[in-house]
FIKOLZA-1660 file (N, C-alpha, C; in steps of 0.1 Angstrom, whole numbers, plus 5000, padded with zeros to 4 digits):
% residues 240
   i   px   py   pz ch aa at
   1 4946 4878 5557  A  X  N
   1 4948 4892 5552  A  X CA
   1 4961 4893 5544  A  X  C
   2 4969 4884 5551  A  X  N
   2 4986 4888 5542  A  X CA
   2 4983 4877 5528  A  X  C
   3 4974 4871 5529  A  X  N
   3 4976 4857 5514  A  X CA
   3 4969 4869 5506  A  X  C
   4 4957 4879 5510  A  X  N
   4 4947 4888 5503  A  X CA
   4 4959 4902 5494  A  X  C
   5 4969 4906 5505  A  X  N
   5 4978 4915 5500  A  X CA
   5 4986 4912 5489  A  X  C
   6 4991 4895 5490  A  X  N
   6 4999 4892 5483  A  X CA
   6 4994 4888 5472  A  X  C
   7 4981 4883 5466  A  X  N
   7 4969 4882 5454  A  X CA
   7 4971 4899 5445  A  X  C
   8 4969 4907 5453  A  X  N
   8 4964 4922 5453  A  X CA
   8 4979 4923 5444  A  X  C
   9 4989 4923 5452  A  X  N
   9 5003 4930 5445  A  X CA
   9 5008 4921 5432  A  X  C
  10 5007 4906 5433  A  X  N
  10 5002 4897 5425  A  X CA
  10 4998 4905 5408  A  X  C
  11 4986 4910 5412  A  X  N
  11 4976 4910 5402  A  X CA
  11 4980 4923 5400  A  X  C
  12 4982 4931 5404  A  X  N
  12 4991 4949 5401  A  X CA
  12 5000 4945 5393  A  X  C
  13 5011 4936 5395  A  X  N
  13 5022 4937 5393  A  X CA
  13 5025 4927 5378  A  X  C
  14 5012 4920 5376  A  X  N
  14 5013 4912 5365  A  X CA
  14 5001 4924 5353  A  X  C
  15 4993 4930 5360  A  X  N
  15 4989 4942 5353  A  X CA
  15 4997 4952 5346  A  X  C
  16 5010 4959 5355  A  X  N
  16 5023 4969 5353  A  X CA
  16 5028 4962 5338  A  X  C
  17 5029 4948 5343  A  X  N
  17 5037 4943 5331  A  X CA
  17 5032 4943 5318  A  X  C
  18 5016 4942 5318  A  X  N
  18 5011 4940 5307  A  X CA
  18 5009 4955 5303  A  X  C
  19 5008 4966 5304  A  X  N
  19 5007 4981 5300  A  X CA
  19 5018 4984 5302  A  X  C
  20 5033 4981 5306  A  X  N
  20 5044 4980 5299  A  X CA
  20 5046 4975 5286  A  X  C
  21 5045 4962 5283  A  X  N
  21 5049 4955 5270  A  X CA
  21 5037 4965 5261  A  X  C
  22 5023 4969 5265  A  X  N
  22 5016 4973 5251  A  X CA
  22 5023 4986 5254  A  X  C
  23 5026 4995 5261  A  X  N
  23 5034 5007 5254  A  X CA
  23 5043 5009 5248  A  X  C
  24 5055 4996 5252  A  X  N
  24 5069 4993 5246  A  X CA
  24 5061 4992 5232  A  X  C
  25 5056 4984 5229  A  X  N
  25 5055 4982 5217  A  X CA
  25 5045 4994 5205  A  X  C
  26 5037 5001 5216  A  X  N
  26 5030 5013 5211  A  X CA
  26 5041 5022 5206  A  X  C
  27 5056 5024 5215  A  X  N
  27 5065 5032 5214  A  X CA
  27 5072 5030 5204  A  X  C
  28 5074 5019 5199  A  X  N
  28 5084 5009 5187  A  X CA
  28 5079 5008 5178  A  X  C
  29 5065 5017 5171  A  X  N
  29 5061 5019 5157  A  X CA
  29 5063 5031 5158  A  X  C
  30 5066 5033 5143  A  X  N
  30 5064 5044 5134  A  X CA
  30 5056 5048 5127  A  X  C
  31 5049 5055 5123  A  X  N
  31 5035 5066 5115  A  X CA
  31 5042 5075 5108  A  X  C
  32 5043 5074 5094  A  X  N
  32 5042 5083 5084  A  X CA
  32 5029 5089 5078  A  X  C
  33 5020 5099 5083  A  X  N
  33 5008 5101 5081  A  X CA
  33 5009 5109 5065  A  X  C
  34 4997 5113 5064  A  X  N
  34 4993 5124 5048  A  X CA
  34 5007 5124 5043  A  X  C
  35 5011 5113 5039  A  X  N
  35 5019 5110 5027  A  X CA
  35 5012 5119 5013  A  X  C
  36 5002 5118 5012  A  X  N
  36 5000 5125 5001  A  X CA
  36 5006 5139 4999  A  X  C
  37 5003 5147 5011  A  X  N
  37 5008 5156 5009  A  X CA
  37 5024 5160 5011  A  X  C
  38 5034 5149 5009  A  X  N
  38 5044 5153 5012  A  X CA
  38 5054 5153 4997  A  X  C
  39 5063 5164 4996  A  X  N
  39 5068 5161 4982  A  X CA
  39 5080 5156 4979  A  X  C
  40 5078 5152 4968  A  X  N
  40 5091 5144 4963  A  X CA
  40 5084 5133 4957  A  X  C
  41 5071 5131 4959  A  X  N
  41 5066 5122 4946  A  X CA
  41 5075 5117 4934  A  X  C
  42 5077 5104 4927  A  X  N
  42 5088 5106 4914  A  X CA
  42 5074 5098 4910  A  X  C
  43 5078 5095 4895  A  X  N
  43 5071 5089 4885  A  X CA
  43 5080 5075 4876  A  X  C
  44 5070 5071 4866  A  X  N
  44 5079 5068 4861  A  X CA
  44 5064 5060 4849  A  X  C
  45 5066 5061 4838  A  X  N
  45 5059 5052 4828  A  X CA
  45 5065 5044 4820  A  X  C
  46 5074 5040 4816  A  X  N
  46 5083 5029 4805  A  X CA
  46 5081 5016 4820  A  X  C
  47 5084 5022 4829  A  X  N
  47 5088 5010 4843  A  X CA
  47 5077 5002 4845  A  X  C
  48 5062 5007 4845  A  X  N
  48 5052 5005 4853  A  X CA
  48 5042 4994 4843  A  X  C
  49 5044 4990 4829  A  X  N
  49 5041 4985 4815  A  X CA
  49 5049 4968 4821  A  X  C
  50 5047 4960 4814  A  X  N
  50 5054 4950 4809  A  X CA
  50 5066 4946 4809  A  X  C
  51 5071 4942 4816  A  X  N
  51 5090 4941 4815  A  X CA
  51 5097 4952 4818  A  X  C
  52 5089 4960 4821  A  X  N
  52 5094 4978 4823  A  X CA
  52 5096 4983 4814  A  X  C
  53 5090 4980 4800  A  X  N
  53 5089 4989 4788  A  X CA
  53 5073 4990 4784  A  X  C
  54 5067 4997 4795  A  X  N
  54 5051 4997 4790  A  X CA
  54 5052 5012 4780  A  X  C
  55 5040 5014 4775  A  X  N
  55 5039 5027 4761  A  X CA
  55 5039 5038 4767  A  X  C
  56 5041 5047 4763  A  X  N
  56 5045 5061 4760  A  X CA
  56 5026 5064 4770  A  X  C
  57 5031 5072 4779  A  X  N
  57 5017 5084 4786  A  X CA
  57 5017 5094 4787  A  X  C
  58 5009 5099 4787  A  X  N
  58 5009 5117 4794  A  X CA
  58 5004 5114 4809  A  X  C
  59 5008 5118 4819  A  X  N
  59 5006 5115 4831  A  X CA
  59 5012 5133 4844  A  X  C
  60 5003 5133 4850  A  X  N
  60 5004 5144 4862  A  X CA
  60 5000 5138 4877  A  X  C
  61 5006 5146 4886  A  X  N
  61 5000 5148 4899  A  X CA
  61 5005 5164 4906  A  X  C
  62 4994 5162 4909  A  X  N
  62 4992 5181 4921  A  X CA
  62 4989 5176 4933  A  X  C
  63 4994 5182 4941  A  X  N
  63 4987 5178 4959  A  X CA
  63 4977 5193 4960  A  X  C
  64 4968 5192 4974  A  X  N
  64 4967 5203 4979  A  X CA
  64 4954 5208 4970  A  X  C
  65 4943 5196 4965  A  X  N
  65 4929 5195 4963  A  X CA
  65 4923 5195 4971  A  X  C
  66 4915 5203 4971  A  X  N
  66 4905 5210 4984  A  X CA
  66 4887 5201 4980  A  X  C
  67 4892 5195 4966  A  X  N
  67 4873 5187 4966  A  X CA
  67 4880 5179 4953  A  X  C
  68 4878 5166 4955  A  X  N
  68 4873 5162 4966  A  X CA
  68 4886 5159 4971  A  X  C
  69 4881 5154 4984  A  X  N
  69 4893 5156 4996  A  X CA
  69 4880 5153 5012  A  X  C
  70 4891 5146 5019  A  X  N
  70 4889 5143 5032  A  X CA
  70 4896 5154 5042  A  X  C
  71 4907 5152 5040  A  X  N
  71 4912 5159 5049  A  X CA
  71 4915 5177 5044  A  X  C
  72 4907 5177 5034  A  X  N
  72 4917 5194 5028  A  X CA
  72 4927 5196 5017  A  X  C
  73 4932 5182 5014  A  X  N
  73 4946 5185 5011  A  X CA
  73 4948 5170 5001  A  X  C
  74 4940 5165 4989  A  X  N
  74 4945 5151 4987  A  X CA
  74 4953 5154 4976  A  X  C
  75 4953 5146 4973  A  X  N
  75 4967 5142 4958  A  X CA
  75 4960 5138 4945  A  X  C
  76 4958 5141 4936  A  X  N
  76 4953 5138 4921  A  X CA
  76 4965 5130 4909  A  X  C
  77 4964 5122 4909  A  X  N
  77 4971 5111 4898  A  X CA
  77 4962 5112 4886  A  X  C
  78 4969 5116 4870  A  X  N
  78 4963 5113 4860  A  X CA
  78 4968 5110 4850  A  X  C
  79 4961 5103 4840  A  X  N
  79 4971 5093 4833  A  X CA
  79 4964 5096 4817  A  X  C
  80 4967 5093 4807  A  X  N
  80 4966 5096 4790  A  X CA
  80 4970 5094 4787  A  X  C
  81 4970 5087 4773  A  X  N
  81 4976 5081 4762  A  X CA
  81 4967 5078 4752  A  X  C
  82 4973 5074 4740  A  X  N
  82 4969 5068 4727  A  X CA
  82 4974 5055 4723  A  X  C
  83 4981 5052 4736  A  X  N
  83 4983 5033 4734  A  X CA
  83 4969 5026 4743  A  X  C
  84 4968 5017 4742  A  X  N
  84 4961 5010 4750  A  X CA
  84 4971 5000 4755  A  X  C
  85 4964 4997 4770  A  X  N
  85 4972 4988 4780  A  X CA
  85 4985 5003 4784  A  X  C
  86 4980 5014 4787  A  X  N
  86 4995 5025 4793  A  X CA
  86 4991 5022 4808  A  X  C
  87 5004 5024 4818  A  X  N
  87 5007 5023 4828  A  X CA
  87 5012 5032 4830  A  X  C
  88 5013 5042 4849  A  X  N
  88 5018 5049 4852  A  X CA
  88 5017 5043 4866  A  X  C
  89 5033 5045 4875  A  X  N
  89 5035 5048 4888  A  X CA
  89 5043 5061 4893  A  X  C
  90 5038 5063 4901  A  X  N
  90 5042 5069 4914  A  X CA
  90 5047 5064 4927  A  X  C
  91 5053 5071 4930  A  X  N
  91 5062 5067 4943  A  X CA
  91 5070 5077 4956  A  X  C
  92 5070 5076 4971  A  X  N
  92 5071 5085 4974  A  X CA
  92 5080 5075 4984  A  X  C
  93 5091 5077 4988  A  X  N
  93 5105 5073 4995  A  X CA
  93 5100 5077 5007  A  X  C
  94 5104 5067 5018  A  X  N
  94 5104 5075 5032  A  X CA
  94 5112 5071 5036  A  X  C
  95 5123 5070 5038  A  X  N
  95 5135 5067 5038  A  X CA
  95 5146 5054 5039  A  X  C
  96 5155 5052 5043  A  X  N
  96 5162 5035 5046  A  X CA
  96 5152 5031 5052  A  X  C
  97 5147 5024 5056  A  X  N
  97 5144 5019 5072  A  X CA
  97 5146 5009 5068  A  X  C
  98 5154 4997 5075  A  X  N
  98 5157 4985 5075  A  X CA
  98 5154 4970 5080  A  X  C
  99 5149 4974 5093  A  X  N
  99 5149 4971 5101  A  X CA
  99 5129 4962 5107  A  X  C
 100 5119 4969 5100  A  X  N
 100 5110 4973 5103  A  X CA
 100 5103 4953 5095  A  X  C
 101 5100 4949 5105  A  X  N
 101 5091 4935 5096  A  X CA
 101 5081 4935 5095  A  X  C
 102 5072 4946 5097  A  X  N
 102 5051 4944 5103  A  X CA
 102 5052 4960 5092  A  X  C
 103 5043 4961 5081  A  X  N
 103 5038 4968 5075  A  X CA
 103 5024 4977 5073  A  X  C
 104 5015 4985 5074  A  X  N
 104 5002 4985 5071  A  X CA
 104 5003 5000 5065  A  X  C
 105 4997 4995 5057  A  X  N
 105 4997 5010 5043  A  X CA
 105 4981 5010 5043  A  X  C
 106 4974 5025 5043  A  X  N
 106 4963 5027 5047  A  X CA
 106 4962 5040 5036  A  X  C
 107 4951 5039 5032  A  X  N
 107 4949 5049 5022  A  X CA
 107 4936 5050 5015  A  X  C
 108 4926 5064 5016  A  X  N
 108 4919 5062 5011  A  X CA
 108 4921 5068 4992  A  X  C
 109 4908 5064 4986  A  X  N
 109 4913 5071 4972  A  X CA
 109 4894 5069 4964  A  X  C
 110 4896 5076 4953  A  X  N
 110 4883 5082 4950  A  X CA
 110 4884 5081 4936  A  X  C
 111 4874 5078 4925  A  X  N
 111 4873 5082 4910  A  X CA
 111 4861 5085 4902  A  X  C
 112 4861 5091 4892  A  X  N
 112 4852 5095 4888  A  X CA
 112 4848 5088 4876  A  X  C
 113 4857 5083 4871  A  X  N
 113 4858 5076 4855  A  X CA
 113 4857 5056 4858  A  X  C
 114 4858 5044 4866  A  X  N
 114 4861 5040 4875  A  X CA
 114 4867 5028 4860  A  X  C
 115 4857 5027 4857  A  X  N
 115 4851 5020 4842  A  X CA
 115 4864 5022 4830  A  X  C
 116 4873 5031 4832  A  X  N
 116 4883 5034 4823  A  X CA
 116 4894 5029 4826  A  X  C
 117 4893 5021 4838  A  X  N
 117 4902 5017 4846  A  X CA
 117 4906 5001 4846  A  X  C
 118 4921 4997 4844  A  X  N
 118 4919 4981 4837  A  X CA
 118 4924 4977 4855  A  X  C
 119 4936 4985 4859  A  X  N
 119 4937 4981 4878  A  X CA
 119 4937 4989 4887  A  X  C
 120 4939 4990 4894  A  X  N
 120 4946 5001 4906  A  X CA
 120 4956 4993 4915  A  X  C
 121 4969 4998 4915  A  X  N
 121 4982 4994 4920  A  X CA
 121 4984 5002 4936  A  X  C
 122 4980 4995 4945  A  X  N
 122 4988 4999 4959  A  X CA
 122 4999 4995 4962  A  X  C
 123 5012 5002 4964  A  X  N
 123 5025 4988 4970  A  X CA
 123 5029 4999 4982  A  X  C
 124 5042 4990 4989  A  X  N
 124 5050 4988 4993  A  X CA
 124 5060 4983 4988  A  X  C
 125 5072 4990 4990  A  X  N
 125 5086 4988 4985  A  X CA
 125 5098 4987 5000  A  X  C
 126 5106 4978 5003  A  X  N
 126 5112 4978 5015  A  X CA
 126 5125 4969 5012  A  X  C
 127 5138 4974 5010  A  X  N
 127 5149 4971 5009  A  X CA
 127 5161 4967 5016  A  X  C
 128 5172 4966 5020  A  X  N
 128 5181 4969 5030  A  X CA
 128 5193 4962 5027  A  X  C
 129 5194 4966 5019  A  X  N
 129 5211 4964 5009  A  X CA
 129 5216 4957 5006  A  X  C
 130 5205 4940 5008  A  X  N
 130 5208 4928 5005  A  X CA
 130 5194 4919 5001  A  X  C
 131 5186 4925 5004  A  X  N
 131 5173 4919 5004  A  X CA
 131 5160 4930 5002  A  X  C
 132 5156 4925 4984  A  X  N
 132 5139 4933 4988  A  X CA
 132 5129 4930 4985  A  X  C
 133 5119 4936 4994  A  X  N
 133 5108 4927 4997  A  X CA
 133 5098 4936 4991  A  X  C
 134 5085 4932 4975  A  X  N
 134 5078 4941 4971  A  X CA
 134 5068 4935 4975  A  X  C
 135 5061 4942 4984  A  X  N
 135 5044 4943 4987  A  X CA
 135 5033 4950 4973  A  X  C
 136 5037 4941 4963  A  X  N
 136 5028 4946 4952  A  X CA
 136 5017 4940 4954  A  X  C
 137 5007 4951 4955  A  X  N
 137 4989 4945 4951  A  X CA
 137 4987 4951 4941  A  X  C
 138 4974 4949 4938  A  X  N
 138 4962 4952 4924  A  X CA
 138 4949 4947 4924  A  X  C
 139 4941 4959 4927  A  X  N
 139 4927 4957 4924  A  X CA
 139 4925 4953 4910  A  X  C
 140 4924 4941 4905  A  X  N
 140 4928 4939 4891  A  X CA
 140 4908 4939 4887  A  X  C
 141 4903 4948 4884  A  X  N
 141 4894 4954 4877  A  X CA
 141 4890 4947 4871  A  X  C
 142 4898 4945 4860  A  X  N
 142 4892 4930 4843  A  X CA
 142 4886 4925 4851  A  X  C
 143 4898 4917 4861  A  X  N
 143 4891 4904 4862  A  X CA
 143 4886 4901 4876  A  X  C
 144 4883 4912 4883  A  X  N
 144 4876 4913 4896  A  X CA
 144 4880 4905 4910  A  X  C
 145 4889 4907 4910  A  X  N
 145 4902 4902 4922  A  X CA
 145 4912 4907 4925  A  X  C
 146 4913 4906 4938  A  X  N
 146 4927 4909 4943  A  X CA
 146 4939 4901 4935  A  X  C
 147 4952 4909 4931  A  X  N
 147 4963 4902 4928  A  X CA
 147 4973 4905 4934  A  X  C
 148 4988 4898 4941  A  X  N
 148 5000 4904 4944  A  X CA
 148 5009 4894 4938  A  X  C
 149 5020 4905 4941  A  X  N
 149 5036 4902 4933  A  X CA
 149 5040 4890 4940  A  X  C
 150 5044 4884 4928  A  X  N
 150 5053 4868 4935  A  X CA
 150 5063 4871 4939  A  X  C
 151 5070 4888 4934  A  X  N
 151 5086 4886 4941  A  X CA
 151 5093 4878 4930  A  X  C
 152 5099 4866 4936  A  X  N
 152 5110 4862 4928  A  X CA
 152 5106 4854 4919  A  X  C
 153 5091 4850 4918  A  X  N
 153 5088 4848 4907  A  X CA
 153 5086 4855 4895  A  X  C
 154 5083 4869 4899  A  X  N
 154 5084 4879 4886  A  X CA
 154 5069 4880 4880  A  X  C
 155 5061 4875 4886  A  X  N
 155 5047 4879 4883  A  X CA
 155 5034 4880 4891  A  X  C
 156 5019 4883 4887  A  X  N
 156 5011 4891 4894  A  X CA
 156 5004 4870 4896  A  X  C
 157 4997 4873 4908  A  X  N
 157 4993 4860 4913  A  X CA
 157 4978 4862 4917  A  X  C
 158 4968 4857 4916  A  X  N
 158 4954 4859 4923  A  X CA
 158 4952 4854 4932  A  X  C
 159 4946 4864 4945  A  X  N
 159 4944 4853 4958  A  X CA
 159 4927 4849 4953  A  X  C
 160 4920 4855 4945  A  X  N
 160 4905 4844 4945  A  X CA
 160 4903 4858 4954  A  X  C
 161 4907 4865 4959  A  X  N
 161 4892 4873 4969  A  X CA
 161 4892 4888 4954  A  X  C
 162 4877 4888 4957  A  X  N
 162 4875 4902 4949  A  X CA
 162 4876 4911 4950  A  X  C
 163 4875 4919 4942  A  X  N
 163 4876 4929 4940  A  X CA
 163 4871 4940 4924  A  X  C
 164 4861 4947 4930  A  X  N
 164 4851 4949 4916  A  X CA
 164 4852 4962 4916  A  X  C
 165 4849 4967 4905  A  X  N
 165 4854 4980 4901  A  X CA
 165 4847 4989 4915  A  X  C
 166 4854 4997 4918  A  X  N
 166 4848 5009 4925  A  X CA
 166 4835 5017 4922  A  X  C
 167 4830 5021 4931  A  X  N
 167 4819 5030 4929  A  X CA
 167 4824 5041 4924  A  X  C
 168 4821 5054 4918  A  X  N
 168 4825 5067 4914  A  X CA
 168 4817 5074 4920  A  X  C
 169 4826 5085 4922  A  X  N
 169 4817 5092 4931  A  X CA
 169 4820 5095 4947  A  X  C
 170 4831 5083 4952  A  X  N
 170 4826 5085 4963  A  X CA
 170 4841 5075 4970  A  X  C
 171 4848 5078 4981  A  X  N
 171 4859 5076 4987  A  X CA
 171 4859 5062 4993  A  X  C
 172 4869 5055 4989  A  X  N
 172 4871 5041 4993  A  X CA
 172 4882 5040 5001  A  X  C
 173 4879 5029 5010  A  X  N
 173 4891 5028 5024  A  X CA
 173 4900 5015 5023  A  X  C
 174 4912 5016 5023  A  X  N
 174 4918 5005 5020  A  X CA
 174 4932 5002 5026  A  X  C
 175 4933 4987 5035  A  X  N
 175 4940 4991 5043  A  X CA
 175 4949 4970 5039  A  X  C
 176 4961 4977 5038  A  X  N
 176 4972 4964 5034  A  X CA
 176 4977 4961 5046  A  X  C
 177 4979 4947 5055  A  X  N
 177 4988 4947 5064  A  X CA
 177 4997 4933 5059  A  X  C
 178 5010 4938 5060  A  X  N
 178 5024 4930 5052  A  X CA
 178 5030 4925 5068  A  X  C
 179 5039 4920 5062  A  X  N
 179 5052 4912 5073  A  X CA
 179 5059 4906 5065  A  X  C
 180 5075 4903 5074  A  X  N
 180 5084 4898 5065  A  X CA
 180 5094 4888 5074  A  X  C
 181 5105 4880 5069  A  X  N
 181 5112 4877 5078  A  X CA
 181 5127 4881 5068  A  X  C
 182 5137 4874 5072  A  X  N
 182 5148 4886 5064  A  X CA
 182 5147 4872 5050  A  X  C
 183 5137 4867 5047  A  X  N
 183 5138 4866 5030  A  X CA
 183 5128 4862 5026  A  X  C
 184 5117 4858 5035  A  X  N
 184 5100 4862 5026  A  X CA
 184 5096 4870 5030  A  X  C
 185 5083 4876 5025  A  X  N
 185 5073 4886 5027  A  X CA
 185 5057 4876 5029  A  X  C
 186 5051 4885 5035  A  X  N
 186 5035 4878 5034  A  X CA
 186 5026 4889 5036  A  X  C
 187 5016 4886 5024  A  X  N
 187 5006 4892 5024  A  X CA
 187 4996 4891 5036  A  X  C
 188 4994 4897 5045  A  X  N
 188 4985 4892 5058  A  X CA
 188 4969 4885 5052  A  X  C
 189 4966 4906 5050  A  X  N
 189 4949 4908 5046  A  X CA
 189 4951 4923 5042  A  X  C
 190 4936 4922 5036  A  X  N
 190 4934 4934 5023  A  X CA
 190 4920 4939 5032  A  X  C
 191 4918 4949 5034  A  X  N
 191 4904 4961 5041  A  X CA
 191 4899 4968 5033  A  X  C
 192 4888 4965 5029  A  X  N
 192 4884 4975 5014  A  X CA
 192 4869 4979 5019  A  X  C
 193 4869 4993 5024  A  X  N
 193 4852 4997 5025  A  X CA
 193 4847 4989 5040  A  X  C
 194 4859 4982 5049  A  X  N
 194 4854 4978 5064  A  X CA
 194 4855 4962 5061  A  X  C
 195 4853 4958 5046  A  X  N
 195 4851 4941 5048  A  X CA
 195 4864 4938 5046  A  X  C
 196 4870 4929 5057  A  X  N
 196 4884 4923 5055  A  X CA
 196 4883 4909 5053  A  X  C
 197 4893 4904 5043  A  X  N
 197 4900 4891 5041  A  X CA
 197 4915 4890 5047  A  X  C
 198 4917 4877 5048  A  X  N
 198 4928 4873 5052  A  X CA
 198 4936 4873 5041  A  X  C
 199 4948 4870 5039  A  X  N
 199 4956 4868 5022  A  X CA
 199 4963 4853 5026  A  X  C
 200 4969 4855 5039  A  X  N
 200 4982 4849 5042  A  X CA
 200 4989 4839 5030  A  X  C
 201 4997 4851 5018  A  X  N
 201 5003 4843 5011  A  X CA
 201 5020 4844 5009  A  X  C
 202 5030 4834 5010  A  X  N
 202 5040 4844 5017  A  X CA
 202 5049 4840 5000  A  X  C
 203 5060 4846 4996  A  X  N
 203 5070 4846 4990  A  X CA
 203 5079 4854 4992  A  X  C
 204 5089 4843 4980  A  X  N
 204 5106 4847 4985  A  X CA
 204 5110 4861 4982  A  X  C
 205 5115 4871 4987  A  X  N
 205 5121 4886 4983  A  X CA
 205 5134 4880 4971  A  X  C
 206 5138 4890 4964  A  X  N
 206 5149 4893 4959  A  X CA
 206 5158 4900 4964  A  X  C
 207 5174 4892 4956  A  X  N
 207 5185 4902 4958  A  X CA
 207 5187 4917 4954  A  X  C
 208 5193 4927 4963  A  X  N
 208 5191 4938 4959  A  X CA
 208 5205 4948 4967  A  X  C
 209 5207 4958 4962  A  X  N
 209 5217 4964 4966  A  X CA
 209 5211 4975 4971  A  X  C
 210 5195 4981 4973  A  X  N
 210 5192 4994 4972  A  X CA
 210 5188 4994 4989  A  X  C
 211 5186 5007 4994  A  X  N
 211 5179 5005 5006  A  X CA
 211 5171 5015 5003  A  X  C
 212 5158 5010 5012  A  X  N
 212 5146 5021 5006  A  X CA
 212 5135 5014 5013  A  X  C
 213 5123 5024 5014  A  X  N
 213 5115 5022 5019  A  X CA
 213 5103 5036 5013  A  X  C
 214 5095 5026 5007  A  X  N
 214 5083 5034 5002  A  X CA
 214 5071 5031 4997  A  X  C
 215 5059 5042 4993  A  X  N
 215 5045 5039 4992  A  X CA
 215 5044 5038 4978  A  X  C
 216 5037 5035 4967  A  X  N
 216 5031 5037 4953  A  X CA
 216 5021 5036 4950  A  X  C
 217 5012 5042 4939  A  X  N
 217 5003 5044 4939  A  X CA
 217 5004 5041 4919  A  X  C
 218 5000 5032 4919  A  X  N
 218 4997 5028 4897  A  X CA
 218 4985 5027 4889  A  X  C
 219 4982 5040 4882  A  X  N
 219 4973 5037 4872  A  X CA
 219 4975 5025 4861  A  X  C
 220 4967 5021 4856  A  X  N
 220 4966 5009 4845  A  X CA
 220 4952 5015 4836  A  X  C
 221 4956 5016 4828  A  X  N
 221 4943 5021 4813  A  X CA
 221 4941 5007 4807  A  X  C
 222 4929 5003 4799  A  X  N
 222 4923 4999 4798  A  X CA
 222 4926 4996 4779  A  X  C
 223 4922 4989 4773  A  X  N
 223 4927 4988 4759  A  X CA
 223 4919 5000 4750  A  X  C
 224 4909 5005 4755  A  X  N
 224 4902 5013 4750  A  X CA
 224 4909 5030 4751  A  X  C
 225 4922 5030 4759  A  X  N
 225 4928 5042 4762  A  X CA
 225 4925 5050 4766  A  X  C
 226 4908 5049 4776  A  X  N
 226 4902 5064 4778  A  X CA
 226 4909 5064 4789  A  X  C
 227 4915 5078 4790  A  X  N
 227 4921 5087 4802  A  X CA
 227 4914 5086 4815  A  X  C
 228 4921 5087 4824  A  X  N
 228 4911 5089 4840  A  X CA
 228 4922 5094 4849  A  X  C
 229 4915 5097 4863  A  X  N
 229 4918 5104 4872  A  X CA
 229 4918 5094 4886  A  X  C
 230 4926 5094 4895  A  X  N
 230 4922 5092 4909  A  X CA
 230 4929 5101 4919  A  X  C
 231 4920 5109 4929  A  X  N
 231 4925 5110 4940  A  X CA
 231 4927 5103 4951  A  X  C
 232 4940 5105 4959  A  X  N
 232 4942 5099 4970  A  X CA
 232 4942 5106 4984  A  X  C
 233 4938 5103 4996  A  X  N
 233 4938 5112 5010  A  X CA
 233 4943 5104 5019  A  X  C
 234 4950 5113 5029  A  X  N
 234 4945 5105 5047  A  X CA
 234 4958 5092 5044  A  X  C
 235 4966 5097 5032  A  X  N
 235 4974 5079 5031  A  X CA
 235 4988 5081 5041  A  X  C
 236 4988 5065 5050  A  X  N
 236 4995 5067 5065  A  X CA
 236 5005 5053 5056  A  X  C
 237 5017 5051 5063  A  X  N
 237 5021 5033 5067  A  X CA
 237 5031 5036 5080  A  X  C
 238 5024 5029 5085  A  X  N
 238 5029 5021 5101  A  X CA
 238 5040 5014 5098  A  X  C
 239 5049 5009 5103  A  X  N
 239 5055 4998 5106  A  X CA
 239 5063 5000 5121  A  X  C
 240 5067 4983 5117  A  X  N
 240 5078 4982 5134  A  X CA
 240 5086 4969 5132  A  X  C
% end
């Protein structure tokens, strides 16, 4: 009976431990939810082009679209020009955080035009006053694949998994999970519509004096220049 007690307290006590460590660590992330709806959005078009001098656009966003919309409340990005190949980003700061190595930026988004569209740019941006680490992706449309940022190599890279234009019409789910150490980054895996790939492709960060931590969201037009639209909903990032 006393070997049966001591099994029993055993098996509690190695239980305690294990619903300790998962709430410590449930307790040690952060959630930034409906980013969309939060303001302070910036822009920028010369930056988001080629070398950072992409062409001249007309470009907007409004929050607080009631259709379409998930939650009530999404965000509308729109972009115009008369160059072909114009770029536009967006970007929303959530503040220093420094500290934080495990990433996942979640976000749904919607279009109507899908076809006018040459990419769609999701990032992460994460700094800390010596080191930064860009979680650039791109549904790169043309050419029907996933691409991310080499970082210190300074250009867009293909991992080979696809990526084909969007349906229109109708809300797509997409979910990035990053990690870093204090001087690479790695792509984990990419969640598009429930089917997940792996990425795991890691590169070196650059030097950097900024601290920062933030979401982006980049239209890319097409050589043809026809104008389009995307809304975004429901966009969260985790880290810890």
């Amino acid at each position: 009976m006393a070997k049966n007690k001591t099994k029993i307290l055993s098996i509690l006590t190695v239980g305690l431990f294990l619903l300790s460590a998962v709430s410590l660590r449930s307790s040690a992330q952060t959630v930034k939810s409906q980013i969309q709806r939060m303001s302070g959005w910036q822009n920028c078009v010369a930056c988001a082009g080629a070398n950072a001098a992409g062409p001249g656009a007309s470009i907007s966003s409004a929050v607080g679209v009631k259709s379409p919309s998930l939650s009530g409340n999404s965000r509308i990005f729109s972009i115009a020009s008369s160059h072909p190949y114009a770029d536009a980003l967006w970007w929303k700061q959530l503040g220093a955080v420094n500290t934080a190595t495990h990433l996942v930026y979640d976000v749904y988004f919607y279009l109507k035009a899908p076809q006018n569209a040459q990419a769609l740019e999701f990032d992460n941006n994460q700094a800390n006053g010596s080191k930064r680490w860009i979680f650039g992706t791109e549904c790169n449309i043309a050419a029907g694949r996933w691409d991310v940022w080499g970082n210190a190599q300074g250009n867009w890279i293909s991992t080979g998994i696809p990526c084909k234009m969007p349906s229109a019409f109708k809300w797509h789910h997409l979910t990035w999970e990053f990690k870093r150490t204090a001087t690479q980054l790695t792509y984990v895996s990419v969640t598009l519509d429930g089917v997940k790939h792996y990425v795991n492709r890691t590169y070196t960060g650059k030097a950097s004096g900024v601290r920062e931590l933030n979401v982006a969201v980049q239209l890319d037009m097409r050589g043809n220049h026809a104008s389009y639209q995307e809304w975004v909903d429901n966009v969260s990032l985790k880290y810890w």
